[in-house]
C-alpha positions as CSV (number, residue, x, y, z in Angstrom):
1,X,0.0,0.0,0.0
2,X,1.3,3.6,-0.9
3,X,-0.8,6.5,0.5
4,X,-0.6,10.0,-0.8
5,X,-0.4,12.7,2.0
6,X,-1.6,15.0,-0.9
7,X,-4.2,15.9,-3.9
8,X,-4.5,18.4,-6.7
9,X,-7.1,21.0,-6.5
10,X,-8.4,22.7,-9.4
11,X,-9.8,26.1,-8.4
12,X,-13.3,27.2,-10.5
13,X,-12.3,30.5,-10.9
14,X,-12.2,31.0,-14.9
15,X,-9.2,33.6,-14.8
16,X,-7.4,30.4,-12.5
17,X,-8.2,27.5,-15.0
18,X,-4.5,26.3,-15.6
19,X,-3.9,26.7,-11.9
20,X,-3.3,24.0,-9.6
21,X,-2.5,23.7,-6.0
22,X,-0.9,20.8,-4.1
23,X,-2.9,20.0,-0.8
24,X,-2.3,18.1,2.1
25,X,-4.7,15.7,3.2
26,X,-5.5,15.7,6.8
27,X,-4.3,13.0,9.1
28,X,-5.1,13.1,13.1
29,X,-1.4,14.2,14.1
30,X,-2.3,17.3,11.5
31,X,-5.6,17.8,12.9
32,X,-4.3,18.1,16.6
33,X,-1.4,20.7,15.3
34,X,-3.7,22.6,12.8
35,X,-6.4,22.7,16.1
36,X,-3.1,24.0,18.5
37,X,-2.2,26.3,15.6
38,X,-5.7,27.8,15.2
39,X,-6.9,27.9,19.0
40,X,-6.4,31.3,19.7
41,X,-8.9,32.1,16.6
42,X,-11.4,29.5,17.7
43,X,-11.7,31.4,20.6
44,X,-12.1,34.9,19.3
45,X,-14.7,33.1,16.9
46,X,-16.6,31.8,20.0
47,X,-16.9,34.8,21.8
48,X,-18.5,36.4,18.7
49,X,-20.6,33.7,18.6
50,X,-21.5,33.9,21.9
51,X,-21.6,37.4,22.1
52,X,-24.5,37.6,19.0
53,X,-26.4,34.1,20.0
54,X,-29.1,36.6,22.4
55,X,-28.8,39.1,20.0
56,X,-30.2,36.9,17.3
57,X,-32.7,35.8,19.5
58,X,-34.3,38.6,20.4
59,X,-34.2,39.7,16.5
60,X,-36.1,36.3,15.8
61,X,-38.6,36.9,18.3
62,X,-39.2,40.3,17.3
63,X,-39.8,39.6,13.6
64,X,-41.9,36.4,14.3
65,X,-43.8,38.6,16.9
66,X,-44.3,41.3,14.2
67,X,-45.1,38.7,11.3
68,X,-48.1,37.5,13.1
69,X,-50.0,41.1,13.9
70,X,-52.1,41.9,11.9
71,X,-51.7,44.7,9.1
72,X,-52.4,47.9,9.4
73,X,-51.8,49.3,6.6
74,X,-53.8,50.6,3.3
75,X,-51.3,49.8,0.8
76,X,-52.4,46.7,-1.0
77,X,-50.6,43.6,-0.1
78,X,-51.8,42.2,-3.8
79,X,-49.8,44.4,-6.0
80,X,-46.4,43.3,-4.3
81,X,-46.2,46.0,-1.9
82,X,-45.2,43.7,1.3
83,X,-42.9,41.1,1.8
84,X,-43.9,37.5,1.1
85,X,-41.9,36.2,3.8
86,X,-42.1,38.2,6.3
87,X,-45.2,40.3,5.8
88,X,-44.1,43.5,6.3
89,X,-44.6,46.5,4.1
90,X,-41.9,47.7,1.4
91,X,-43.9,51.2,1.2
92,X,-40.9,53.8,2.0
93,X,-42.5,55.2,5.4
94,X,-44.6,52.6,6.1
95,X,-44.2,50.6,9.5
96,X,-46.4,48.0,9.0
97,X,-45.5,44.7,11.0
98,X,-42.0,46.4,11.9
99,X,-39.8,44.5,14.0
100,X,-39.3,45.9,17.5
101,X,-36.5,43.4,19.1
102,X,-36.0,44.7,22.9
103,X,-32.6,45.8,22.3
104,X,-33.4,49.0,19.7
105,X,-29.5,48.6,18.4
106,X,-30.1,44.9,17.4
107,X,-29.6,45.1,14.1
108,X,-26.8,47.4,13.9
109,X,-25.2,45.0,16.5
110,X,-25.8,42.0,15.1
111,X,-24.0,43.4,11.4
112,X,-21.3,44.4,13.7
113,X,-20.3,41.3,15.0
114,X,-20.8,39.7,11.5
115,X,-18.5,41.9,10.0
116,X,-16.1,40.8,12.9
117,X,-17.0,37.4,12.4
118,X,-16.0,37.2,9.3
119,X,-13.1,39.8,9.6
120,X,-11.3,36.9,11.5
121,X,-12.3,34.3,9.6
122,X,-11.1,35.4,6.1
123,X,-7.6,37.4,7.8
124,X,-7.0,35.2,10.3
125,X,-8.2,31.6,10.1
126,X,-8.0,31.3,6.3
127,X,-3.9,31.8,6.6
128,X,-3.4,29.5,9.0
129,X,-5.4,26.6,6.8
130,X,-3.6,28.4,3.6
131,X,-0.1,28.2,5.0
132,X,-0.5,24.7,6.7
133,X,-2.8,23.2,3.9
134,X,-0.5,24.2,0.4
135,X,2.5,21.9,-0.5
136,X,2.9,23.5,-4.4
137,X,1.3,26.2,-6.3
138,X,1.6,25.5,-10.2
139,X,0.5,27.5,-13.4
140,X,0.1,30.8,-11.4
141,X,2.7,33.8,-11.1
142,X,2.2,36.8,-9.3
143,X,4.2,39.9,-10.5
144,X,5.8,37.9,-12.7
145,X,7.3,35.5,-10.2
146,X,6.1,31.9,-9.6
147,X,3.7,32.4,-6.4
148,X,4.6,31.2,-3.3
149,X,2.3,30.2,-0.4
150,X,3.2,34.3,1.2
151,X,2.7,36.0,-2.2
152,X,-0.3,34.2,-2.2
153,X,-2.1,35.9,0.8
154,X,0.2,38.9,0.1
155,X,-0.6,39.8,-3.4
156,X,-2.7,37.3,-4.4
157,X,-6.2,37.3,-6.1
158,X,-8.9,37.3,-2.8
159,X,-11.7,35.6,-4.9
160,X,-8.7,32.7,-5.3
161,X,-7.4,32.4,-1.5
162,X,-10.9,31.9,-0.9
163,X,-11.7,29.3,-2.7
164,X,-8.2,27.3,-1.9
165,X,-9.1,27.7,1.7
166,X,-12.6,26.9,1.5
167,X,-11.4,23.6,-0.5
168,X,-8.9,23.0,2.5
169,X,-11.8,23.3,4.9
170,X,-13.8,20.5,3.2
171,X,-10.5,18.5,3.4
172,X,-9.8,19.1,7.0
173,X,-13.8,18.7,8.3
174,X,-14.6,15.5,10.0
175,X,-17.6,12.9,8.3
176,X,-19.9,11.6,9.5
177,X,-18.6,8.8,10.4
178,X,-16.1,10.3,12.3
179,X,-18.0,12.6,14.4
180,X,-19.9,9.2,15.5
181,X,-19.0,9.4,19.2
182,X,-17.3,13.0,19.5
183,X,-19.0,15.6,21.7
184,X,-18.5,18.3,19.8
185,X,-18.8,21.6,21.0
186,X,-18.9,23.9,17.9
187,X,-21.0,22.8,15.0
188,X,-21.4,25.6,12.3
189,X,-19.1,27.9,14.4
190,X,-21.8,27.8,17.0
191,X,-20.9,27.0,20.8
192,X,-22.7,24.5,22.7
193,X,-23.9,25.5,26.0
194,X,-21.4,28.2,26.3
195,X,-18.6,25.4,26.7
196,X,-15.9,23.4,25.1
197,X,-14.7,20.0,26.2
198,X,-11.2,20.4,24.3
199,X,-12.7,18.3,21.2
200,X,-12.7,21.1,18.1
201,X,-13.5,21.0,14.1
202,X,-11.2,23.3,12.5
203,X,-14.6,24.6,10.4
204,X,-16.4,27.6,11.1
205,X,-19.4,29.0,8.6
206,X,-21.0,32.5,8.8
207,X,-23.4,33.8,11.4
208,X,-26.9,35.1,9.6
209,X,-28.1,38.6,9.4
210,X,-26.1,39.6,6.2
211,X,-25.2,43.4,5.9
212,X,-28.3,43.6,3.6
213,X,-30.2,42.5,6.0
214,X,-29.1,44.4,9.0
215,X,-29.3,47.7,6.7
216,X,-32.5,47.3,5.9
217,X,-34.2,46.7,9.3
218,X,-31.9,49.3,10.8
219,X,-32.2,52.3,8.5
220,X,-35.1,54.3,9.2
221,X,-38.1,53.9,6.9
């Protein structure tokens, strides 16, 4: 038997078709260094988490609370005017079924710790899988030099760091099979409980509330 520690990874962006990066597979000595290496993240990712769990909550509440009153409004829900979803009105002015979470600064907090979230997910976590995760670049100069791992998150495209460390995320995520008797105590970048038990997936997705959506519940009407 011969294993290959590594595969080739073809990125889909059409300016990077004759690219191709050299990955490393993960094994479970990898996992426990990548986990060691990216710890300090993980926990600046958890206390966003934790810090906009209640703040999505009382969001939710307030826009299933305003969903179901009834409307109040003459503009006529048959020509498009309101929201299928959510049942407000899209009449500039109009505050029709408008969502009143307890906390008036909801919104604008919750797009705040998004923008954090993800500020330390694409600056900080996605080097650390980058720099661990590619063996060989091949097909791709930068500034007319062959790129290197550094001139990658340097000078590199953004669109194609992405997608090479999205790709080494898929790699590096446990199946199913393999989370079959793990506690684990962040699923989705979400912490369980408030606690960890020293188990952790090196994979973290995006909290909701886009800045689309926090703009236009926060912006007055």
């Amino acid at each position: 038997m011969n294993y290959v520690s590594t595969t080739e990874f073809h990125p889909k962006l059409s300016s990077a078709e004759d690219v191709t990066f050299v990955l490393r597979k993960i094994s479970h000595g990898s996992r426990i260094k990548l986990n060691q290496m990216a710890s300090s993240t993980f926990d600046k990712l958890n206390d966003i988490t934790r810090d906009v769990v209640p703040i999505r909550k009382d969001i939710e509440d307030a826009e299933q609370a305003a969903k179901a009153e009834p409307c109040t409004c003459s503009h006529d829900a048959s020509d498009g005017s309101h929201d299928e979803k959510s049942g407000r009105c899209n009449t500039p002015g109009c505050h029709c079924r408008e969502p009143r979470p307890s906390d008036p600064d909801a919104y604008e907090k919750s797009y705040k710790l998004n923008m954090k979230f993800l500020e330390v997910r694409y600056e900080e976590l996605f080097p650390i899988y980058i720099r661990w995760g590619v063996k060989g670049i091949q097909g791709l100069t930068i500034n007319d030099e062959p790129a290197t791992v550094e001139s990658l998150l340097d000078e590199g495209l953004e669109e194609l760091v992405r997608e090479v460390a999205e790709e080494i995320i898929r790699l590096i995520k446990l199946s199913p099979d393999e989370l079959v008797g793990f506690k684990l105590p962040i699923t989705s970048g979400a912490v369980a409980d408030g606690q960890t038990n020293g188990t952790t997936v090196p994979f973290v997705s995006e909290i909701d509330y886009t800045p689309k959506d926090a703009a236009r519940s926060s912006s007055p009407a």
